[in-house]
N, C-alpha and C positions, 0 to 999 in steps of 0.2 A: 322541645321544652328548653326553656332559656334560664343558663347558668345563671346562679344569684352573685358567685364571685366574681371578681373584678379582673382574676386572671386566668387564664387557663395552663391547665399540662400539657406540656407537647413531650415525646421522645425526638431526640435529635440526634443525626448522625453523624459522627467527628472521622475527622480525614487522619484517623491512627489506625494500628493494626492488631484491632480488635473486633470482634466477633458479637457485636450488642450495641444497642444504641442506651443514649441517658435522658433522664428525667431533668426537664425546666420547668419554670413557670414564665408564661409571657406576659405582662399586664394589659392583656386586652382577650376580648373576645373571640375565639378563634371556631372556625371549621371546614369542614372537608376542603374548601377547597385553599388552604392556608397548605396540607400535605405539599412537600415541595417545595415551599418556600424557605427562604434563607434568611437562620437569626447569627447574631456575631454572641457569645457566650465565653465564660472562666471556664478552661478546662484545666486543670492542674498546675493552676495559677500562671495562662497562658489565656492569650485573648485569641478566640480560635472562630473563624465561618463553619456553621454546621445545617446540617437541614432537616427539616421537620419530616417524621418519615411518620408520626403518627399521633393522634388528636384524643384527647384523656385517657391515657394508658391505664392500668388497672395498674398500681402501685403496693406492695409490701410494706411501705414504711410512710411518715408522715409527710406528707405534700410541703407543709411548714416548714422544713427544713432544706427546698430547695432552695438553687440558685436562680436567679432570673437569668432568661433571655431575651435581648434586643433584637424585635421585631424587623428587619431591612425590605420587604416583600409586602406589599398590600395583600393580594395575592398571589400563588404560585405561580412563575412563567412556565413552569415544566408540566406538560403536559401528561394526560392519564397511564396514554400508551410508552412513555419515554420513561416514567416512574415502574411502570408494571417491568420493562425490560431490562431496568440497574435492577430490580428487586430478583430477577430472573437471573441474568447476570451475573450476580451475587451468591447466590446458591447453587448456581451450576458448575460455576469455576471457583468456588470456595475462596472468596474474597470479600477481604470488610467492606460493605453496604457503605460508608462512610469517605470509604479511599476508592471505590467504586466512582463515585460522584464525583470527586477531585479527577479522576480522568476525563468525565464528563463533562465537566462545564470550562467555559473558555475561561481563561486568566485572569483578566480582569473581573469575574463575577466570583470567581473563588475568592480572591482576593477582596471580598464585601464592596467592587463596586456597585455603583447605579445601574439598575438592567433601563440602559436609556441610551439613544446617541448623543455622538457630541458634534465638533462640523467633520463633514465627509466632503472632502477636495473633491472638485471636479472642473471639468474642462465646458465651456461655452462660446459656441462662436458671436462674434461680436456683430451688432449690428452696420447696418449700411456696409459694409467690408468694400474697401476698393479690387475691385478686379484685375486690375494692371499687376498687383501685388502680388494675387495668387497667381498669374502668367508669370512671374518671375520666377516660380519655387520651383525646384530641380528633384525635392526629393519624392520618393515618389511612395513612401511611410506617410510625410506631413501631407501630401493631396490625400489619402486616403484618411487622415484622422479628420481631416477639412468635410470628408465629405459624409461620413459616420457622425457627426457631431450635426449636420441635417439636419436630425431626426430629432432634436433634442439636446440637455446635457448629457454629459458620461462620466461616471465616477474616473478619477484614474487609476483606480487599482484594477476596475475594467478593461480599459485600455494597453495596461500592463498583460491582462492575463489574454489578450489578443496580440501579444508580444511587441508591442508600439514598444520604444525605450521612453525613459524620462527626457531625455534631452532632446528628439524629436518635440516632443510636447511646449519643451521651454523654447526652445526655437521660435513656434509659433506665436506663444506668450509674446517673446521678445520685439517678432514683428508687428505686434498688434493687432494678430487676427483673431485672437481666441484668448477668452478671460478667466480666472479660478472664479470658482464660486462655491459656497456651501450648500448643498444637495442635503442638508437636512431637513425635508417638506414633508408635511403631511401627504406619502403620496395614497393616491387611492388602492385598496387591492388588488390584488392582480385577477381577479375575479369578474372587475368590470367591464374587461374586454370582452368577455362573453365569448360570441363565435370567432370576432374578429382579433386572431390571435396569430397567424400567420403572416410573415412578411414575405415570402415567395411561396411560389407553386410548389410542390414536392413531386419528385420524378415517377413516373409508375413504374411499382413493383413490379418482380419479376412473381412466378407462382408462387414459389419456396416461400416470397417475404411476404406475400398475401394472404395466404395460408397462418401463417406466425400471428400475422396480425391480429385478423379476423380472431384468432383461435384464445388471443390473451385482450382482447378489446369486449366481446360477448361474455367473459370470465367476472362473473357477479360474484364476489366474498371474496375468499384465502385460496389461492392455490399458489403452489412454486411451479415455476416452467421452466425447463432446462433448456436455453436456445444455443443448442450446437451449432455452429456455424464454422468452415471451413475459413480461411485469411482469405479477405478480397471478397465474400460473397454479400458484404453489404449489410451485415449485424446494423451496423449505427443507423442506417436507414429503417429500419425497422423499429426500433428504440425511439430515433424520431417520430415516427405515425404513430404508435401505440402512446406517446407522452403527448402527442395531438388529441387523442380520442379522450384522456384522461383530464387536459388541460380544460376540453371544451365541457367537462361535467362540472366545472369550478373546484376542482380537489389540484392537490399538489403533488411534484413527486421526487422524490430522493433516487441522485444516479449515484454509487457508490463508483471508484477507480483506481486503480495501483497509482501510490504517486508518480511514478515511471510514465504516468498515460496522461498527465494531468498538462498535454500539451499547449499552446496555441489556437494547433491545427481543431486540438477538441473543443476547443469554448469557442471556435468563431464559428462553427456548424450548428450549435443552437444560437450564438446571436446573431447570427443571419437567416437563420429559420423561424424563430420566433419575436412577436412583440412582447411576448410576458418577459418581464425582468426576468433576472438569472444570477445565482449567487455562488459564490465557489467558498470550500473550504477548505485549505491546507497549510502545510509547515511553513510555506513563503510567504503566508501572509502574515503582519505584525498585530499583535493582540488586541488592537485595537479593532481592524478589520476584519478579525474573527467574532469578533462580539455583533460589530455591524452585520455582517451577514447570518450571526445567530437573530437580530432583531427582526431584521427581513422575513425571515422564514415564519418567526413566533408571530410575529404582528400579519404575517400574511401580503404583505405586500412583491415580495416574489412566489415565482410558480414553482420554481427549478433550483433545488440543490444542489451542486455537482461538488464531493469531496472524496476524501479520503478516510481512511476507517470511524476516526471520530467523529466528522459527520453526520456518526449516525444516530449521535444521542442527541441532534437539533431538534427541538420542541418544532413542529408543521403543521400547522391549523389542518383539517380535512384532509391528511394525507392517503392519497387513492392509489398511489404505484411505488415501491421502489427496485429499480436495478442495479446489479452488481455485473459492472461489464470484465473479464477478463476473469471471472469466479475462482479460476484456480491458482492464484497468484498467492502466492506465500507473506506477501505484506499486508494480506486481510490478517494476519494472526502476531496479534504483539506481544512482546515476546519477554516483556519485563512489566514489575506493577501488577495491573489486571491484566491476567493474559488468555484477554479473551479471543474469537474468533469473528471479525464483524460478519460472516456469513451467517452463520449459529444466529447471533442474535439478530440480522436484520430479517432474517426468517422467521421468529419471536415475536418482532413487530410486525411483521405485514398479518403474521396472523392476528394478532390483538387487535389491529383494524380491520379487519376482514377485507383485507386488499391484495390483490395478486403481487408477486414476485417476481422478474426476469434475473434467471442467472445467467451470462453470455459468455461464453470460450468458444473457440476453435480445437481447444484442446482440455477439457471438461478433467476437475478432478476425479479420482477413482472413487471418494468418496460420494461425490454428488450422481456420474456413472450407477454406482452402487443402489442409490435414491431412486435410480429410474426402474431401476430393477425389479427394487421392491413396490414399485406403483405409487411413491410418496412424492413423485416427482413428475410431470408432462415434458417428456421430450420434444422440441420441434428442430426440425432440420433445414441447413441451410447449405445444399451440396454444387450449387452452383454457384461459380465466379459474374461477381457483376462485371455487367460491362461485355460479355464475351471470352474476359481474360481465361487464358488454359492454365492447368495446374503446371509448375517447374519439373523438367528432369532431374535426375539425381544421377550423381555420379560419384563412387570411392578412388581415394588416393591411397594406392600401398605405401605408406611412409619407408615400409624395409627395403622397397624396390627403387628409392630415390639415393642420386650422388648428392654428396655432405657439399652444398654451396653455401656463401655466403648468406644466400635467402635460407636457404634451411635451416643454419644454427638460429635465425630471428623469426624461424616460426611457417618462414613460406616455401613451400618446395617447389622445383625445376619448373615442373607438370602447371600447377598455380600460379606461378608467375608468368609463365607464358600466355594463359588463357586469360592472365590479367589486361596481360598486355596488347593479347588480341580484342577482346570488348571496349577496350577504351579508345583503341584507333577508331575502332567503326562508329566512335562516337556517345557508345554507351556507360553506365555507370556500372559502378562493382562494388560491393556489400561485403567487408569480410568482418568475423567473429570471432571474438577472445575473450571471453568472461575473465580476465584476470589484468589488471591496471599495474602501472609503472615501468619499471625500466627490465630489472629481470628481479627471478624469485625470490631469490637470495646470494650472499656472499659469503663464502668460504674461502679460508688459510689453506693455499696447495702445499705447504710444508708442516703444520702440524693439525690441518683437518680442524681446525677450530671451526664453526659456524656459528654467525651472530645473529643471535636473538635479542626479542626485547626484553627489558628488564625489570618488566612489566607484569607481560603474560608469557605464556608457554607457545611464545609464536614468531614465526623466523620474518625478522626484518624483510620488507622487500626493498630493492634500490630504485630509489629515484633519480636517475641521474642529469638530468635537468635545474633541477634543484641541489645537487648535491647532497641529498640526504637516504639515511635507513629510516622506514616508516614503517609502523605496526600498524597493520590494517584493520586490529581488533580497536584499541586504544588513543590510535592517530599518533602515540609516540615517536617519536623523529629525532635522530641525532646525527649529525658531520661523519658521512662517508670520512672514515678515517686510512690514513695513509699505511699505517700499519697493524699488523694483529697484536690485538692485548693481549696474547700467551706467548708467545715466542720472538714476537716483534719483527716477524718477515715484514718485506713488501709485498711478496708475491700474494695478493687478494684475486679471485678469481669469480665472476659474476656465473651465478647457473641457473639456468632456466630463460623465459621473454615474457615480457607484458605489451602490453598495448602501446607504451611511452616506445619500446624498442623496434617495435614491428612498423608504428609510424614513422620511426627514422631510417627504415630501411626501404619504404615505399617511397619517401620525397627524393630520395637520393636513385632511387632507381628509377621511376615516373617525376622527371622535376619538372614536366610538362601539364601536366592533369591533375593537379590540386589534388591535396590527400586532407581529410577533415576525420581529427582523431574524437569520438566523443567519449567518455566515461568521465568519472568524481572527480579527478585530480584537474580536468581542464574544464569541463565547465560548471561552472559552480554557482550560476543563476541561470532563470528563464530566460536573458535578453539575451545571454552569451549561449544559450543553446540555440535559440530561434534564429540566431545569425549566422552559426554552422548550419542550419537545415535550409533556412535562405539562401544557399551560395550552392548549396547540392541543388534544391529546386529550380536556380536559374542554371545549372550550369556548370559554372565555374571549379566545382569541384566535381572529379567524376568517380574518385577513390575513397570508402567512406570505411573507418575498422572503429567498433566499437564494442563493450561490453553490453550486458542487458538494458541500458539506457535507450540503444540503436533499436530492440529485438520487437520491440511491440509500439503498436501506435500511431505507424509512420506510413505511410502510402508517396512510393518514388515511384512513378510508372514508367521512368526510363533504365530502373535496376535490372540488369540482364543475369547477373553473374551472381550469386552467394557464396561466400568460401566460407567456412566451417575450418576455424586452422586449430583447435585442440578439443575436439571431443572424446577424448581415452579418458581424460578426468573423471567426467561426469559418467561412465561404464563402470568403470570399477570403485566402490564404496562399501563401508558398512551399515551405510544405511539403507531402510532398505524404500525408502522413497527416490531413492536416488536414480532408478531405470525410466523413472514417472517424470520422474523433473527433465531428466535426458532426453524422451521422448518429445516434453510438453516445450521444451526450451528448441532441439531442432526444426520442430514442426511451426513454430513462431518464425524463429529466424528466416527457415526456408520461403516463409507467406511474404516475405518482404518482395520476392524476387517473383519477373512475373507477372506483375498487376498491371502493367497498361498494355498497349496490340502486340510489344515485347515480347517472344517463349523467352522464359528464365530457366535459367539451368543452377542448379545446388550440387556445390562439391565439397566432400566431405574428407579430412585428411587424418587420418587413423592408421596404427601401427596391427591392429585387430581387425584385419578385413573381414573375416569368415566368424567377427560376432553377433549373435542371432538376431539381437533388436537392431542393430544399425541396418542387415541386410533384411529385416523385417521393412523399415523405413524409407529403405530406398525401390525398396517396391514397386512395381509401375500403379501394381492393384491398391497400395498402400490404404489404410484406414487407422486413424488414430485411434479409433473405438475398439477398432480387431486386436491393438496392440495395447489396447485398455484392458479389453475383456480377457487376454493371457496375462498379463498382470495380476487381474483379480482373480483369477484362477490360481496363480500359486499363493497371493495373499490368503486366500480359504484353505486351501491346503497346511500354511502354516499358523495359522491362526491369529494374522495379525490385523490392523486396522483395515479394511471397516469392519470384519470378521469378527474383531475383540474391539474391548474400552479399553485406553490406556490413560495413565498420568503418571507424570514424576514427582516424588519428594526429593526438591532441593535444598542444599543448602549452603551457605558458604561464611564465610572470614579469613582475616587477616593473621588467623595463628592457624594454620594447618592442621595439627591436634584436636585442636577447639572442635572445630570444623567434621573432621574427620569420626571422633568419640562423639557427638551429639548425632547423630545420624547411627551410627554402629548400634549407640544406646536405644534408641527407637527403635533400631531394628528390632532390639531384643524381647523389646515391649512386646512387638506389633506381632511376633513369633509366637505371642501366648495367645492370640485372639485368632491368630489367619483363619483356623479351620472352622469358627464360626459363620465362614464365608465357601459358599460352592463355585468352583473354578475361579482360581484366585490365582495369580502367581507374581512371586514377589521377587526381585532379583536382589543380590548381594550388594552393599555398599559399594560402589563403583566412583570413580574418580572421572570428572566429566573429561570431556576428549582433548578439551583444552585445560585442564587444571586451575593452573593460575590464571587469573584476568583481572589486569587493572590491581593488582598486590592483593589480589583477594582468591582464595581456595575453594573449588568448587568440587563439591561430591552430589551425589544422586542415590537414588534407587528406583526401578520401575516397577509400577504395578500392572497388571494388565488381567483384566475382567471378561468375561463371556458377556453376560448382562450388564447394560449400564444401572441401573437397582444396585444390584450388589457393589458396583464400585463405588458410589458417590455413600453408600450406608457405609462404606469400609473408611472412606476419606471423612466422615463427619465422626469418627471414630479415633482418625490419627489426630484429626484436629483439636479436638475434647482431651488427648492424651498430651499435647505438645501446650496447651493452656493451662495442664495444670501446675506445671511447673515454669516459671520465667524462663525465658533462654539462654543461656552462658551469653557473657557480655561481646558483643561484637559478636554473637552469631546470628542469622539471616534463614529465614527457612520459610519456605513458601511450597505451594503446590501447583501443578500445571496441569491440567486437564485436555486431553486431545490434543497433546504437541506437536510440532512438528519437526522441531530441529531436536534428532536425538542425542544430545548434548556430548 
């Protein structure tokens, strides 16, 4: 039946933090499929982008008295499934529907632009091209962009994300082989290729990957499959065939990736594997390029999403697959805002399509582990090395049994420098490991014990001494290595601890023969500048490579012989109690580095705790990450924690301590009247997070933790109701966190 009025009511959702959406009028005819779309409206005398979340509300009070909304949206670009999973989203993680969406949609479309492009640079080669010309070219980046551009134009942000630089590119401009052009064309969808969608052969699987295959390609509706897979045994290849089988039904498919993984190496394996376009989405790219590849996908015209968590709210015409490679990776879960989990929710969506799931580790969280358990999950296994490669030996260093050398106050002992040193005459490379960057941990006054912190947070500068600076690794605050201490006004300043910045100054100096290539945040700080450190390891030129978790995942060196492991005590001893998980899941990465081409690698591990149970669980010859999964989850049952129990935090914080501190106490006291309305509930004490201060603002907590997820999410729609009815003290901040993982 068709409205007599001229406008319709919508509910619309504002990007504030509030719990409800508000009543407009639009002057036009509206329905279902307007849900979604974006009007610009007066929010409290503020011109605000909001989104239609729902199409003539039943209203309490006179429609007459609304305000209007400017209509921006013919209709909705956001698709059914994309809307169902903010709506989901939103009530799972107890987060405004509103501010939900602002995480979701790229920048410029919050910002009430045009959901349209505008020109997208690309690169063309120029006709009749003299041949003499390109005999002339030495580099050997520019032949290969010469000979990619074959095929076609290529956006450059393509080209980019195949690690080409820009100035390669202009180069060629310059010579006049290859011309900018605007790639903004109607292309066809990526649909029309049909079968012919391969640009090479694919190699045959081994059983293990055929098997997987087979097993997630004949998979008609929702299933999650858990694809265990050992480092080196050929996941990606696998991922390949299965996004083959998917591509050739005309549907689409979303690969999710730790930004950590969002290499080169990984976009040129699908653009040399297939002819369907391919679109990436992450932090490197400028908001404009995010919206381009959000069109791609909504319009259809690519087949292949490859991004990073937020990726996952891209609108994908017929989306038939998505994978989450790396699943146990702690940068699926964000950790400020909506802090949600994109496994949680991309598993939300594949069911609301009725489309399978691949989740891929080597070293599978205890939660998902947990999933297989319960039969919520198909495990497939991937126990063999492609290629032939054998798994690395392992081998412990007693740190207590080494003499204090030079190498050892910087991290590397006697034992490890020797063996450095023998791999790398025979020609081979060596891998070592430091999760921790800069120069050393901190500085301390030898005469009156002062230690400088930031002034910031609750966190001990580290030395950069390259830079001549103290940097807060929380806040990025930096201030002038100062000459003397602010208490006493010694000189005597005394550096304690190493990082990566020190350890690589101690390998150039001792190897100044064999290129040493340091990777972590402080040196490389774009794609181009990492792919030219991995460029010089892959020809060669460098045989010595130390890095943090940048190094640990991702990378296939098949000439690395050696792994060193130079501070794994860290990650052993913690309060948290994820921390044996992350230990396990971090050496067992690292170790896969080493090893992978006709190579035996060998991993050595340098600890002052030789005879503790998981490291000598690890180096195991029998070793299984599953076996030291499945003791893990065995004392988590025992103690009742995650996956065992539901957990969330109520946070909260400000700039007045007090404030901060009393608004949280006060709740508590609340929420003491209602607890035992709730069965197996337990609630801890106002506690002070582990870092306190951050960034001049004061953080306290308190944990809940549930038996049933029921009772916790009815207990949090209860603190919620309680904390709405009264405004917040000004400058205080209070959210909730649902399945966290950093216990604060």
């Amino acid at each position: 039946m068709t409205s007599s009025k001229e406008y319709t009511v919508v509910n619309v959702a504002i990007n504030r933090p509030l719990f409800r959406e508000f009543a407009y009028k639009v002057n036009a005819q509206l329905g279902p499929s307007h849900i979604g779309s974006r009007v610009t409206v007066n929010f409290a005398n503020q011109e605000m982008v909001g989104i239609i979340t729902e199409i003539n509300p039943k209203l309490e009070f006179d429609e007459n008295k609304l305000k209007t909304a400017i209509l921006l949206d013919e209709k909705s670009f956001l698709t059914d499934d994309v809307l169902k999973t903010l709506f989901f989203g939103s009530s799972y993680y107890h987060y405004p529907l509103g501010q939900c969406f602002n995480v979701a949609l790229p920048k410029i479309l919050r910002d009430g632009g045009p959901f349209d492009y505008e020109v997208i640079p690309a690169l063309e080669l120029k006709e009749n091209i003299d041949e003499a010309l390109i005999s002339k070219i030495r580099s050997k980046e520019q032949l290969n962009i010469l000979e990619l551009l074959k095929d076609g134009p290529i956006r450059r942000s393509q080209l980019r994300e195949r690690g080409f630089l820009s100035s390669q590119e202009n180069a060629l401009i310059k010579k006049g082989l290859v011309s900018i052009v605007n790639l903004k064309i109607e292309n066809l969808p990526f649909t029309h290729l049909k079968d012919d969608i391969l640009k090479e052969t694919p190699p045959e699987p081994n059983i293990e990957q055929h098997n997987a295959i087979v097993a997630v390609t004949e998979c008609e509706g929702f299933k999650t499959f858990l694809l265990n897979g050992i480092t080196g045994s050929g996941k990606t290849e696998v991922y390949l065939r299965i996004i083959e089988n998917v591509l050739k039904k005309g549907k689409a498919v979303l690969i999710l990736v730790p930004e950590i993984a969002l290499t080169p190496q990984t976009f040129d394996r699908f653009y040399r594997r297939f002819k369907v376009p391919v679109s990436s989405m992450h932090s490197a790219l400028s908001d404009r390029e995010r919206l381009d590849a959000y069109l791609d996908m909504a319009k259809g015209r690519s087949g292949i999403l490859i991004g990073t968590r937020t990726a996952l709210f891209t609108p994908i015409s017929n989306l038939g697959l998505i994978v989450i490679d790396e699943e146990h990776d702690s940068s699926f879960k964000q950790n400020d805002t909506f802090r949600y989990h994109a496994r949680t929710l991309a598993i939300t969506r594949a069911k609301i399509n009725n489309c399978p799931i691949v989740l891929g580790s080597a070293t599978p969280s205890l939660e998902s582990f947990y999933n297989v358990r319960r039969g919520l999950f198909e495990k497939l296994d991937l126990k063999i090395r492609a290629g032939g490669a054998r798994l690395p030996d392992f081998e412990l260093i007693d740190l207590t049994k080494e003499p204090l050398t030079d190498g050892f106050k910087t991290g590397i002992s006697e034992t490890l420098e020797k063996e450095i040193g023998e791999e790398t005459v025979k020609g081979n490379q060596v891998l070592l490991f430091l999760n921790r960057r800069g120069y050393s941990h901190h500085l301390v006054c030898h005469m009156c014990g002062h230690v400088f912190v930031c002034p910031h947070c609750d966190n001990l500068l580290t030395v950069h001494k390259k830079e001549q600076v103290l940097s807060c690794h929380v806040c990025e605050n930096s201030i002038r290595i100062p000459n003397t201490c602010p208490q006493c006004g010694s000189d005597c300043l005394v550096e304690h601890g190493f990082g990566t910045e020190q350890v690589s100054e101690f390998l150039k100096l001792r190897y100044p023969d064999v290129g040493v290539e340091r990777i972590d945040r402080d040196c490389v700080t774009t794609k181009s500048a990492l792919e030219q450190k991995i460029s010089r390891i892959r020809k060669g030129e460098s045989q010595i490579m130390l890095g943090t978790q940048m190094l640990a995942k991702g990378h296939d060196f098949p000439d690395v012989t050696l792994v060193g492991i130079i501070d794994i005590d860290s990650g052993l001893f913690s309060d948290d109690f994820r921390a044996l998980e992350n230990t396990a899941q971090l050496l067992t990465q690292v170790a896969g580095r080493s090893g992978r081409g006709f190579k035996r690698g060998r991993v050595i591990i340098q600890t002052h705790h030789k005879d503790n149970l998981l490291l000598n669980k690890l180096i195991d010859p029998n070793f299984s990450y599953l076996d030291v999964a499945s003791d893990l989850l065995e004392t988590r049952k025992k103690m009742m924690l995650p996956p065992y129990s539901n957990q969330a935090f109520l946070l909260c914080n400000s700039s007045d301590r007090n404030r901060a501190h009393n608004f949280l106490l006060n709740l508590s006291y609340k929420i003491g009247a209602i607890k035992d309305n709730y069965a197996n509930l337990a609630i801890s004490p106002v506690l002070s997070d582990k870092m306190e201060k951050v960034q001049n603002r004061y953080h306290f907590n308190m944990l809940v933790s549930a038996v049933r997820r029921e009772t916790l999410k009815a207990f949090l729609m209860d603190v919620r109701a309680m904390v709405a009815m009264d405004s917040l003290p000004q400058d205080v901040r209070f959210a909730i966190e649902v399945d966290p993982i950093n216990m604060y």
